[in-house]
Phi, psi and omega in degrees: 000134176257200193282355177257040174047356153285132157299129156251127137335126172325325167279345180293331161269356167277346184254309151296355178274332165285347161292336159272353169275325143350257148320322181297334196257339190290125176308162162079326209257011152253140200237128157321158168263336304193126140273149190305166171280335174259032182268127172104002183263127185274159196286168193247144175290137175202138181280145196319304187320301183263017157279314173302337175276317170313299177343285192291356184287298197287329111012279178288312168326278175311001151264337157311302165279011175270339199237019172271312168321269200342305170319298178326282167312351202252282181313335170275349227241314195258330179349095207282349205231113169315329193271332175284333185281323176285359188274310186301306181316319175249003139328297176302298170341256190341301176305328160323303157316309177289340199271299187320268175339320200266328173300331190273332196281335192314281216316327173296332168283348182067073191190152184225174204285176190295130147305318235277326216316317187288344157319278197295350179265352181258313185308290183320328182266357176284310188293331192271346166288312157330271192304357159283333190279356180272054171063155212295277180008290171309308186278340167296302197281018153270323159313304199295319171271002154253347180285336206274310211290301199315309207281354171292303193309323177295321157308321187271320170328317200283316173290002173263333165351116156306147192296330190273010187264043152003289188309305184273002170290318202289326185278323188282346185275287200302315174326303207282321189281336172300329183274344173283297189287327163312312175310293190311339170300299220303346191256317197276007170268347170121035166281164182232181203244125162309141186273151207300311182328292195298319186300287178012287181283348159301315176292335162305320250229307176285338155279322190276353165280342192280331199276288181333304182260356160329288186271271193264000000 
């Protein structure tokens, strides 16, 4: 049941779940609820070099909220307790935005998103599908500990910035709080804290997508 109280079918939810795979992967074909944070801001002089460094920064950012969908969704589809599948659900919602915004900020740099993204979105909903069936507990502290890990990444993105790049400071900031309030649900709704062998191999699994969409 969603929040407006229809019950969906199991097919039902399959068919929306490709429709929102969809929209995450087609360029262009998701709109933010949101306004960017840099809108209306004028562009920064950035030399070809640091033009070339946002890019792969934002880049990377945007295969990231490519596979915050995934999660989500993977995780909502097994989740077992209705009210933990609407935590995922509008989870997912909200990140949307940041998915809008990191596509906009490219595309404004004269740069398009990762090939890799369909690749990194079926690894993501296969894992958040997993960790809902391993019990919501689990699957909350798995939110919590990649929203934790997003907000590192976000932190180092914001000091590699060139200084006059205002526009992606400002999107990336408006991100690091949203993900900082997703973690603080995900814990206070009964996620537990993951055992280390599991961060570990998350962190793995996030330099090499971060090595990977740098560049292409």
């Amino acid at each position: 049941m969603n929040a407006s109280g229809r019950h969906f079918s199991s097919l039902d939810r399959l068919v929306m779940q490709a429709d929102r795979a969809l929209r995450t992967l087609v360029p262009k074909s998701v709109q933010g609820g949101r306004i960017p944070p840099d809108q209306g801001m004028k562009p920064p002089a950035l030399t070809p070099d640091e033009q070339r460094h946002v890019a792969g920064l934002m880049r990377i950012n945007h295969t990231g909220e490519v596979c915050a969908q995934a999660l989500y969704q993977g995780q909502a589809l097994t989740a077992r307790l209705p009210g933990i599948r609407q935590t995922m659900e509008q989870a997912a919602h909200e990140e949307i935005d940041h998915l809008a915004w990191c596509e906009q900020r490219l595309h404004s740099l004269g740069y398009r998103t990762s090939v890799f993204n369909p690749l990194w979105y079926g690894i993501s909903f296969t894992l958040g599908a997993l960790a809902g069936l391993a019990g919501d507990e689990f699957s909350l502290g798995f939110v919590a500990e990649t929203e934790h890990q997003v907000v590192r990444h976000l932190d180092q993105h914001l000091s590699a910035l060139p200084a006059g790049d205002r526009n992606s400071r400002s999107i990336l900031e408006a991100m690091k709080a949203d993900e900082a309030r997703h973690a603080t649900t995900a814990l206070q709704a009964g996620g537990r804290e993951l055992p280390e062998r599991i961060t570990r191999l998350m962190q793995a699994m996030s330099r090499l997508m971060t090595s990977m969409t740098y560049y292409i």
